[in-house]
TILUMFI-375483 format. One record per residue (C-alpha): x, y negated, z. Coordinates in steps of 0.2 Angstrom, whole numbers, plus 5000, padded with zeros to 4 digits. Each point is the difference from the previous one (the first is absolute). Example, Ala and Ser with C-alpha at 12.3 -4.5 7.8 and 13.67 -1.06 7.14 Angstrom:
% TILUMFI-375483
506250225039 500649834997 
This chain:
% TILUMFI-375483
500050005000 501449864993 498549904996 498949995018 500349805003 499649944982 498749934992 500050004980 499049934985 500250134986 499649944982 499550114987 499550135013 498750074989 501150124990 501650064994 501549935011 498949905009 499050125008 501450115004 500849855009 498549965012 499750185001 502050035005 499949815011 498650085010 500550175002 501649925010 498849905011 499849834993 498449904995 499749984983 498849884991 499750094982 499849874986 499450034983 498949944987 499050165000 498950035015 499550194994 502050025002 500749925014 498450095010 500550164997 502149945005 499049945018 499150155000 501250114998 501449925014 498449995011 499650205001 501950005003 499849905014 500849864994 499649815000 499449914984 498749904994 499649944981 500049844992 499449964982 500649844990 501049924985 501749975004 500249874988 498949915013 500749895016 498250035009 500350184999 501849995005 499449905018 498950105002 501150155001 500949925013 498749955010 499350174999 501550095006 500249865014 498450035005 499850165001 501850075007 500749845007 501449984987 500950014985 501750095000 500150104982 499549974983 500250104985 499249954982 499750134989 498849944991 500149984980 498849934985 500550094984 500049944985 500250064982 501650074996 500649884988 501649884996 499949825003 499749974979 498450095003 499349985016 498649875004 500449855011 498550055012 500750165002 501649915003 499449895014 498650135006 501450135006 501249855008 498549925009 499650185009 501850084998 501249845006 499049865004 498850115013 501450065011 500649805000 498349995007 500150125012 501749965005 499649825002 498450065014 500950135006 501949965005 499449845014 498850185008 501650114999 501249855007 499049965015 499850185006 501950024998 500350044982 499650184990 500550074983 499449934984 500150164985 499549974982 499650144986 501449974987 500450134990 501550084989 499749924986 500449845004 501850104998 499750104985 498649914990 498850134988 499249904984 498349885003 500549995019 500749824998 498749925012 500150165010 502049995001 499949805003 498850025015 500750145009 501749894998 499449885007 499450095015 502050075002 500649824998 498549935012 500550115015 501949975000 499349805002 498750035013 501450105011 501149854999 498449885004 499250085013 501450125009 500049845013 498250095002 500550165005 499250054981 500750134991 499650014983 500550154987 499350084984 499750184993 500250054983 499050154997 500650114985 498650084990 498750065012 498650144999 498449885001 498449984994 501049834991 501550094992 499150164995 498949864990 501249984989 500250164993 498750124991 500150135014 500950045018 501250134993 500549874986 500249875013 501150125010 500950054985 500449804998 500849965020 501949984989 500550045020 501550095005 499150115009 498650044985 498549965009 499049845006 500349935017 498550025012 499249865007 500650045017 501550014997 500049794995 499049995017 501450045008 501149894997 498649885005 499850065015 502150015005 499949804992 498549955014 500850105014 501449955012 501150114992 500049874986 500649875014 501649954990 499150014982 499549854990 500249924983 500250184990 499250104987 499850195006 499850084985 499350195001 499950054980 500750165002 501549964990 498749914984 501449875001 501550115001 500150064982 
């Protein structure tokens, strides 16, 4: 139980990485306020950490929205007395597509959920965190911010961004006591990547891993869970990149 003093608002906790990190921030006795867009999603995350006798409730909103992001805060305050850990997982996808052919509202559409909704957050959130003591700040960036595949460009400049973003909010806010860090995922067996393929086993067939397979979801929550924990104490400003070994070759 790493996790029995915290208090976290998870983004994207509806699916994918995001519901195995509430799942796996619960599991090691923290709080977690589930965000996502989709309330038949995050409701079954709650459920589910629930009947495991975790804690957890669901909140539904745009993240592109700075109502929605006080409200998170407000809602974690409320309810648990605190804000200690953040993790953003959340993601709006769009077309696959390079920039020579991708539509400006699709452009601005992913940047204003992607990038400008953790600004949103983070801007709420940090003063919560600061004056309980500080907490952990850890953003979804991913691989290919490393090793770029084609129509990705607004995917690749965003999850950049996110890389560059944290190693600034560790130098602003380590007088704070914040901590803040990114992971970047490899190819991951989801409901997201399996999309992108006709089948599971083609999916599978596609991980261009080391190890020939697609990480697991938990195996991402992880490294969440060790970045919101004490044993993270002495961790700030990095990328922890869990790709098994997508970048390496």
């Amino acid at each position: 139980m790493r996790l029995e003093t915290k208090k976290a608002i998870v983004t994207g906790a509806g699916g994918g990485i995001g519901r195995a990190v509430a799942e796996a921030l619960a599991g090691e006795g923290a709080a977690v306020l589930c965000a996502d867009i989709n309330e038949t999603r995050v409701n079954k995350t709650v459920t589910a950490i629930t009947k495991a006798g975790g804690m957890a409730k669901a909140a539904v909103g745009d993240m592109s929205h700075e109502a929605h992001a006080k409200d998170l805060v407000a809602a974690v305050q409320s309810e648990w007395g605190g804000l200690t850990s953040i993790v953003c997982s959340h993601i709006r996808d769009v077309p696959y597509l390079p920039v020579t052919e991708l539509p400006l509202e699709e452009w601005q559409g992913s940047l204003d959920v992607n990038l400008t909704g953790i600004f949103l957050l983070l801007k709420n959130a940090i003063p919560a965190m600061a004056t309980n003591g500080g907490g952990s700040i850890t953003l979804m960036a991913s691989q290919l911010a490393f090793a770029p595949k084609p129509g990705r460009a607004w995917y690749v400049a965003q999850k950049g961004a996110l890389i560059s973003l944290v190693k600034a909010l560790a130098v602003d806010h380590a007088k704070d006591g914040i901590r803040a860090n990114t992971i970047s995922p490899g190819p991951t067996a989801d409901d997201r990547f399996f999309s992108q393929w006709p089948s599971e086993e083609e999916a599978h067939a596609n991980a261009s891993t080391l190890f020939g397979r697609l990480g697991d979801p938990a195996e991402m929550a992880a490294g969440a869970v060790f970045l919101a924990s004490d044993d993270a104490s002495f961790v700030t400003g990095t990328d922890l990149l869990i790709d098994g070994g997508y970048t390496a070759v």
